[in-house]
C-alpha positions in Angstrom: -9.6 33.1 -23.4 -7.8 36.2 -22.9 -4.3 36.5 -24.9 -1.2 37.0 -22.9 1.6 39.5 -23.0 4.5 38.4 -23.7 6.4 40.8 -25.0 9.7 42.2 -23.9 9.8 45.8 -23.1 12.9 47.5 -24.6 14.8 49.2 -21.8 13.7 52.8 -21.5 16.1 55.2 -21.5 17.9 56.4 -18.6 18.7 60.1 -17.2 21.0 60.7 -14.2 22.9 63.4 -13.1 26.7 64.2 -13.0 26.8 64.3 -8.7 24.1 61.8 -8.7 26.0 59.2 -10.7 29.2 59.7 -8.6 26.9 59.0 -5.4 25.7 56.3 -6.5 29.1 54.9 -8.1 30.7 55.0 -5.2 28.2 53.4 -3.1 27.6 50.6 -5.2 31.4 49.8 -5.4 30.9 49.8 -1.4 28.0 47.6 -1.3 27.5 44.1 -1.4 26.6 42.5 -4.2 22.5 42.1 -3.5 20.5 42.0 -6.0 19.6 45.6 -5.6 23.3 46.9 -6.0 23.4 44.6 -9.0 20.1 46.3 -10.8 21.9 49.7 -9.8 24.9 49.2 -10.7 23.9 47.9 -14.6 21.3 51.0 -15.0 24.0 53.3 -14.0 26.3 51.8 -16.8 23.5 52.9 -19.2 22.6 55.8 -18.1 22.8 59.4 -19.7 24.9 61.9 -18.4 23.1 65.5 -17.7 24.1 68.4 -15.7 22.1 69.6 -12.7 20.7 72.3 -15.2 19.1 69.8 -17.3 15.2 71.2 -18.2 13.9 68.5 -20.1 11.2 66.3 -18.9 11.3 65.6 -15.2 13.1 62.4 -14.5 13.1 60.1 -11.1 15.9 61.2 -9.5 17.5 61.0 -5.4 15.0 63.6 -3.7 12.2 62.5 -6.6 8.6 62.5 -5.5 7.5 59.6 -8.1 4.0 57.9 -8.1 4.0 55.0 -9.9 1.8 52.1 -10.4 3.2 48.1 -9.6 1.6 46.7 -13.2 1.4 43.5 -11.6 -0.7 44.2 -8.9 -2.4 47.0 -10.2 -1.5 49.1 -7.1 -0.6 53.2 -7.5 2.2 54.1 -5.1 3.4 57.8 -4.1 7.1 57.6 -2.8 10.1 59.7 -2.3 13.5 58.4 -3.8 16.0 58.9 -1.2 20.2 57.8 0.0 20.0 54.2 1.8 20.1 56.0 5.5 17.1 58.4 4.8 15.3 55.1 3.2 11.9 55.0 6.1 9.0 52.8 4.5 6.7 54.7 6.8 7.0 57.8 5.7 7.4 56.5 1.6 11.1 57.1 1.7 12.6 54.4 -0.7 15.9 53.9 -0.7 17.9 53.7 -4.2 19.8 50.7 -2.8 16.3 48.6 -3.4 14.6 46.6 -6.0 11.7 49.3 -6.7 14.6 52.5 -6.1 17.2 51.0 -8.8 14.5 50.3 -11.2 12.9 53.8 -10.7 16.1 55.8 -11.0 16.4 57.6 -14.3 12.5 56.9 -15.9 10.5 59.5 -17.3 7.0 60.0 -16.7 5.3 56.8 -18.8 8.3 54.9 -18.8 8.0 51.4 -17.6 10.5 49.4 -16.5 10.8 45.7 -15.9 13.4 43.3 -13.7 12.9 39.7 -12.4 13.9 39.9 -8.4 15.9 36.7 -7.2 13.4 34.6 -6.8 12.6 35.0 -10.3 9.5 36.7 -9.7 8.9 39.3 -12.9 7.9 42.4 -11.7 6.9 46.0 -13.7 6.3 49.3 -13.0 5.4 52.8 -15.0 6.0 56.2 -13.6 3.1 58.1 -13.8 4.5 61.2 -12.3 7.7 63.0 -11.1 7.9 66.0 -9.1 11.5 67.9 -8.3 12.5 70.1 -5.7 15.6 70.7 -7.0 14.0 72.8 -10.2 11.2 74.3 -10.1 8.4 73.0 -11.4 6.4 73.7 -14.2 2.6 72.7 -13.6 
């Protein structure tokens, strides 16, 4: 019989920048209230401030490429975090108005991050890696 988890995760903690966080303010004071603008709109009340300077770790940002893996499935995903309009499923552009872009926003690579969607399904994913353009990047 194999044990199961059942602990809670402690929320990770969140890093976001100054423009970034008026962005998204504003659009989530614009949007209506899905559970998507929801998620967003509580992880930005969380979040730590830095400026666009910041050269700690790399964190999952709007322009982000993020791979991350679905811990429920199992699956690895590669993605680019991107505004609602550039949001294209085809080309891995997720928008930070969804489920999986609200819960990425802000991690670290290893941070995991868990929601329950509204149909009560739990869901969890941890970022494996993040890659900015806006820096660059230190390999």
């Amino acid at each position: 019989m194999t044990k199961t988890k059942s602990r809670t995760i402690k929320k990770p903690r969140l890093l976001i920048t100054t423009s970034d966080l008026e962005l998204l303010e504003s659009m989530v004071g614009h949007s209506p209230t899905s559970a998507a603008a929801k998620l967003l709109g509580e992880e930005l009340d969380r979040a730590v401030v830095v400026g666009e300077s910041f050269n700690g770790r790399p964190f999952c940002r709007i322009g982000s490429r993020i791979t991350y893996e679905d811990q429920g499935s199992g699956q690895t995903r590669e993605i680019q975090l991107v505004l609602p309009a550039d949001s294209d499923i085809d080309k891995r552009c997720v928008s930070v108005l969804s489920l999986v872009g609200a819960a990425l926003l802000g991690l670290t690579t290893d941070a995991e991050f868990d929601w329950t969607d509204d149909r009560g399904r739990p869901h969890r994913l941890k970022v494996l890696d993040v890659v900015n353009e806006h820096a660059p990047h230190v390999g």
